[in-house]
Backbone as ProteinMPNN parsed JSONL, in Angstrom:
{"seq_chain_A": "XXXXXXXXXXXXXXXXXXXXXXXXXXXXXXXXXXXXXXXXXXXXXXXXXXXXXXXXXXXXXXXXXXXXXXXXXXXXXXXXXXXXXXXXX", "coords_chain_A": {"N_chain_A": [[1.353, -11.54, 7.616], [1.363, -11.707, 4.385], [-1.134, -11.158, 2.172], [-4.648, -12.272, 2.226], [-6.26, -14.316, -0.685], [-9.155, -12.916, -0.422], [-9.207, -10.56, 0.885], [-7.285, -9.171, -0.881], [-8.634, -9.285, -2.745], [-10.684, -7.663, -1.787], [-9.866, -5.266, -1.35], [-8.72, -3.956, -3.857], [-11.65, -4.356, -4.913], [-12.171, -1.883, -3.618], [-10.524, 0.249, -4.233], [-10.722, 0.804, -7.016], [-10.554, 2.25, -10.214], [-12.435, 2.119, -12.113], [-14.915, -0.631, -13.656], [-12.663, -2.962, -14.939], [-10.504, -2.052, -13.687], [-7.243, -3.031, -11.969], [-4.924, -2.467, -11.937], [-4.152, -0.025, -11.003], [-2.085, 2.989, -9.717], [-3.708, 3.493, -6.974], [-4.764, 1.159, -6.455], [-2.377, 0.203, -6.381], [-1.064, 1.14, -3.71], [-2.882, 0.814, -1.774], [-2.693, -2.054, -1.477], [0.183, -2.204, -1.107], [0.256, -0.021, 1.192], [-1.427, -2.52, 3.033], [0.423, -4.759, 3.196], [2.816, -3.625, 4.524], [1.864, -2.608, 6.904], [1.005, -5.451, 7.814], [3.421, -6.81, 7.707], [5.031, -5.018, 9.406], [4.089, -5.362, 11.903], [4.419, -7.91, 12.604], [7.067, -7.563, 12.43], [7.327, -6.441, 14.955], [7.123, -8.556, 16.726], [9.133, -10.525, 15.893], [12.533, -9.638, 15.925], [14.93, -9.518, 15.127], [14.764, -9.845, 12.388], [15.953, -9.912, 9.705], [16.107, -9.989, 6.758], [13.169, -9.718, 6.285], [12.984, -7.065, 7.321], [14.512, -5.664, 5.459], [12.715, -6.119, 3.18], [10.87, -4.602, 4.058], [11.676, -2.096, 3.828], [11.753, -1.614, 1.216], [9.263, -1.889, 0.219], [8.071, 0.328, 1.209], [9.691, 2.336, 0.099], [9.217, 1.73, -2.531], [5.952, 2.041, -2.605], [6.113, 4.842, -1.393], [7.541, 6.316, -3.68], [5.394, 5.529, -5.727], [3.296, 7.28, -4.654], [4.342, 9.666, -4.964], [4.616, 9.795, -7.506], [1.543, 9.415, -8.336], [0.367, 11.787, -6.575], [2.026, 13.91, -8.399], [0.528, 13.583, -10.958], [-2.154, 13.202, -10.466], [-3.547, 14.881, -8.486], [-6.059, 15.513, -6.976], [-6.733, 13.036, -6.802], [-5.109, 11.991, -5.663], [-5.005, 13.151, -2.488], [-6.84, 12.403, -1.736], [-6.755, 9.749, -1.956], [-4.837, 9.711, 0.449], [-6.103, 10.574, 2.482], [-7.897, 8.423, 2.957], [-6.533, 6.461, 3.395], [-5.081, 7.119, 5.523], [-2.187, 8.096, 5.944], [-0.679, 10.093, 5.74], [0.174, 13.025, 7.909]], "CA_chain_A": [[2.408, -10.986, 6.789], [0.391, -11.99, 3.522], [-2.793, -10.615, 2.096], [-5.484, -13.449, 1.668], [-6.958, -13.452, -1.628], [-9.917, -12.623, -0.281], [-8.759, -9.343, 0.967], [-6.819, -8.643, -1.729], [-10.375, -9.028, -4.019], [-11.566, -6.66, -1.168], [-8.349, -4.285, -1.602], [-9.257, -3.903, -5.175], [-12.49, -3.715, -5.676], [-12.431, -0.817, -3.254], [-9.788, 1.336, -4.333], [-10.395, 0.644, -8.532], [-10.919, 3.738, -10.773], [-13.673, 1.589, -12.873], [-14.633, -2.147, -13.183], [-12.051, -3.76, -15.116], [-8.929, -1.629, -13.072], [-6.812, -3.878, -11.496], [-3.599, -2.141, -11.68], [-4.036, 1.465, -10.788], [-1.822, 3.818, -8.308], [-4.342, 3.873, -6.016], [-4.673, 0.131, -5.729], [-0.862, -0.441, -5.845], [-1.015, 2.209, -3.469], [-3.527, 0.312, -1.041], [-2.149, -3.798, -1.601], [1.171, -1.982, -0.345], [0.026, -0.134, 2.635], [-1.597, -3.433, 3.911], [1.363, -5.581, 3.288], [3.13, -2.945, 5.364], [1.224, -3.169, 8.419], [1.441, -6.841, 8.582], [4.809, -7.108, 8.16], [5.583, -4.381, 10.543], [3.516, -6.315, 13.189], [5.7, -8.998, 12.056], [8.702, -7.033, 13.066], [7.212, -6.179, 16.311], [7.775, -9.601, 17.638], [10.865, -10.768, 15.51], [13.113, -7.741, 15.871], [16.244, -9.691, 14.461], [14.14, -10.569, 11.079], [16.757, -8.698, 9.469], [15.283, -10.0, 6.057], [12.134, -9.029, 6.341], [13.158, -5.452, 7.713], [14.95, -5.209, 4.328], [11.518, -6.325, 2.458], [9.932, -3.644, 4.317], [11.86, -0.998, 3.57], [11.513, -1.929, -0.053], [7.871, -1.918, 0.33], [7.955, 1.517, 1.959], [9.769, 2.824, -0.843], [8.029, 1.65, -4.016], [4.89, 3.075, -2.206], [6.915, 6.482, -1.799], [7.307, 6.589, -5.476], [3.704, 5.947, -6.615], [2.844, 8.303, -3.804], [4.906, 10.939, -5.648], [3.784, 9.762, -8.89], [-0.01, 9.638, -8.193], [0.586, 13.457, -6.399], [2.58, 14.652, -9.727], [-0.322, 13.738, -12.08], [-3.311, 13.455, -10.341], [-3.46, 15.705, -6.632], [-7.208, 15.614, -6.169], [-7.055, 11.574, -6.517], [-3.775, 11.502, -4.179], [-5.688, 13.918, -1.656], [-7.809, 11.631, -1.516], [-6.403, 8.459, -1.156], [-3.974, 9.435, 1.772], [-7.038, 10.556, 3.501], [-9.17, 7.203, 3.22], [-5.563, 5.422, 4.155], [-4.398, 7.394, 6.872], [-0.862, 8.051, 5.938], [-0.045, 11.805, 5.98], [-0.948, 13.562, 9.544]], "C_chain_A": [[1.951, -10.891, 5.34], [-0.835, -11.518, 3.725], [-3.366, -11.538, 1.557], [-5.86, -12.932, 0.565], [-8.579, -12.832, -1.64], [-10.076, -11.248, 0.15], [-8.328, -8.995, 0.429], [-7.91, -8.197, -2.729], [-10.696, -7.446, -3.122], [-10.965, -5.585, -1.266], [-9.041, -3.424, -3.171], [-10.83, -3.391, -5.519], [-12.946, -2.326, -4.81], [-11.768, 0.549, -3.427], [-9.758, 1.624, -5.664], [-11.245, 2.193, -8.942], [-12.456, 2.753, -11.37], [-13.646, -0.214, -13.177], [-13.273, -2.725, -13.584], [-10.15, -3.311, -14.447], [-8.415, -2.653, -12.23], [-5.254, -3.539, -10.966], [-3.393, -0.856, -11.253], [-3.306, 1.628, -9.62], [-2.458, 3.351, -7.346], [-4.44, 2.09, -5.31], [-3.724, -0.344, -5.674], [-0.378, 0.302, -4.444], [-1.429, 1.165, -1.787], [-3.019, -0.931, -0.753], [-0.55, -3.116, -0.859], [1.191, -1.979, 1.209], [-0.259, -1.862, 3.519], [-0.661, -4.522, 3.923], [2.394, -5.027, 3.993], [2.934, -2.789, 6.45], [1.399, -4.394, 8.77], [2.512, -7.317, 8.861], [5.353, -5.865, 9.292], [4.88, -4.851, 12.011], [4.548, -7.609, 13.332], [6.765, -8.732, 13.17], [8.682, -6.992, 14.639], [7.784, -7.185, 17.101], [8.638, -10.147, 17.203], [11.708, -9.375, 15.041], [14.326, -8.05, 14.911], [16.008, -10.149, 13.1], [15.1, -9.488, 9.925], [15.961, -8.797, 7.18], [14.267, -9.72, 5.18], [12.422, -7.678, 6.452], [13.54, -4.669, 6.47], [13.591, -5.319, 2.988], [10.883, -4.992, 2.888], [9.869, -2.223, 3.861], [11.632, -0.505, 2.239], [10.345, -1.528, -0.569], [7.462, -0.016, 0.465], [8.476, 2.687, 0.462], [9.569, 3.124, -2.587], [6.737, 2.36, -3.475], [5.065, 4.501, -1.813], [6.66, 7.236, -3.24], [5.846, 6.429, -5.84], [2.907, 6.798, -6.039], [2.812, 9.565, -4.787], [4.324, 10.878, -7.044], [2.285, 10.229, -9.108], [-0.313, 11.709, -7.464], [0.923, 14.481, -7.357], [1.435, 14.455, -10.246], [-1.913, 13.518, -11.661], [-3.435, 14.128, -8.918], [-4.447, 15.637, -6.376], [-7.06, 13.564, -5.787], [-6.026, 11.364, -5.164], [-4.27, 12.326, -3.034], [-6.576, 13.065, -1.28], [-8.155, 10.291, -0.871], [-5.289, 8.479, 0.158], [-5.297, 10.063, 2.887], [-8.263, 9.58, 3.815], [-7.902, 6.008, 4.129], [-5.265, 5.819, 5.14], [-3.218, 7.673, 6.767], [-0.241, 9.525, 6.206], [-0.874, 12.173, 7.616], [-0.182, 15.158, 8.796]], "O_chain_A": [[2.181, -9.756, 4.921], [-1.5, -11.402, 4.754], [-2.94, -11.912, 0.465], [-5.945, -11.721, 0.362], [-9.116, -12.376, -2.649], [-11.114, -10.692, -0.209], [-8.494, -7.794, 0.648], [-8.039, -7.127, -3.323], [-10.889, -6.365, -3.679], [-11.761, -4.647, -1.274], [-9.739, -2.412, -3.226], [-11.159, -2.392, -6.158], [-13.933, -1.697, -5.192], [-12.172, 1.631, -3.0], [-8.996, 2.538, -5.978], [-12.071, 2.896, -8.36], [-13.511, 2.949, -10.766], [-12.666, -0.933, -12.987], [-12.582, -3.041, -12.615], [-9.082, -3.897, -14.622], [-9.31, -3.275, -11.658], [-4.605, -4.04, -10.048], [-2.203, -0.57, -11.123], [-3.48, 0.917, -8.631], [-1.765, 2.629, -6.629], [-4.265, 1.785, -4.13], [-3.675, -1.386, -5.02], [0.761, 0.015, -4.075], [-0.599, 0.877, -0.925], [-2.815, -1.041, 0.456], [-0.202, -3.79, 0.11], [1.58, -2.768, 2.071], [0.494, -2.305, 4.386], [-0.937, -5.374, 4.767], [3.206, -5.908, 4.275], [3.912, -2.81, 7.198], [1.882, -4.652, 9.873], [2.793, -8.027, 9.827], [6.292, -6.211, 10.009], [5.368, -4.547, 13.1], [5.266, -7.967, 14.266], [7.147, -9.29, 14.199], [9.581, -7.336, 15.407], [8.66, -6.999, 17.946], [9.368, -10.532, 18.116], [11.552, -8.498, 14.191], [14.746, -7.233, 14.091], [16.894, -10.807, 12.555], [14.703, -8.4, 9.51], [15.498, -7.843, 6.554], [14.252, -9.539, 3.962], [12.027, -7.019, 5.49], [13.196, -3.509, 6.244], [13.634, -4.597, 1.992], [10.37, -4.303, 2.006], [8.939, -1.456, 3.611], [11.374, 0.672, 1.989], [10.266, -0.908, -1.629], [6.645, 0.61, -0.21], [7.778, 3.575, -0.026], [9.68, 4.045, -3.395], [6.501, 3.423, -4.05], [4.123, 5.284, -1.933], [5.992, 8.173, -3.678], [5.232, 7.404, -6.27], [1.888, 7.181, -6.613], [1.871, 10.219, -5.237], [3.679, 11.773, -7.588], [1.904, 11.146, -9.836], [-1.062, 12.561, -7.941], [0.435, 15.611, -7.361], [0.849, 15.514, -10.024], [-2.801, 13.663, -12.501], [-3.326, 13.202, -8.115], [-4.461, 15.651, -5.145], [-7.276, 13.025, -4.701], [-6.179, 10.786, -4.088], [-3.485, 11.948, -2.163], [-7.064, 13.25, -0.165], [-8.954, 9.83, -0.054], [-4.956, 7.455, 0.755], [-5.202, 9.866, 4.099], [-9.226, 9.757, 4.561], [-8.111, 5.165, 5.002], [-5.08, 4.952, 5.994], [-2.771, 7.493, 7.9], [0.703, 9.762, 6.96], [-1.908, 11.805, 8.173], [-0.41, 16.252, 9.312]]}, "name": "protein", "num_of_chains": 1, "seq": "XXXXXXXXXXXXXXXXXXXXXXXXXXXXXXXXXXXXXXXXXXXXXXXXXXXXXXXXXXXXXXXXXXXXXXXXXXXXXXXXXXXXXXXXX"}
């Protein structure tokens, strides 16, 4: 359900515009998605996590918005990153 910080380092230093980025779209973008997957595995086996389900959706929709954001002002970078994440078909 949690991202170790060891994956989170790995989160980061793979999605950063240049060394000292830490906060960019792209890696709020990425630290989402994967806190999204785990908790929706989550869900899989507690269905009544009602909670959680409400965390998720939360999750789902702050990463909406920087979606839209990162698409409004940069489209080659957001082209980019939904095709290394997987999210658009």
């Amino acid at each position: 359900m949690t991202i170790t910080a060891n994956r989170k380092t790995e989160l980061i230093s793979e999605y950063r515009r240049d060394d000292p980025d830490t906060g960019s779209p792209e890696i709020q973008i990425a630290l989402l998605t994967e806190r999204i997957l785990g908790l929706t595995d989550h869900l899989r086996s507690h269905k009544h996590d009602h909670a959680s389900r409400r965390g998720l959706l939360m999750m789902v929709s702050k990463r909406n918005r920087l979606l839209r954001y990162l698409a409004r002002t940069q489209r080659p970078a957001y082209q980019a990153l939904i095709g290394r994440l997987g999210l658009r078909k």
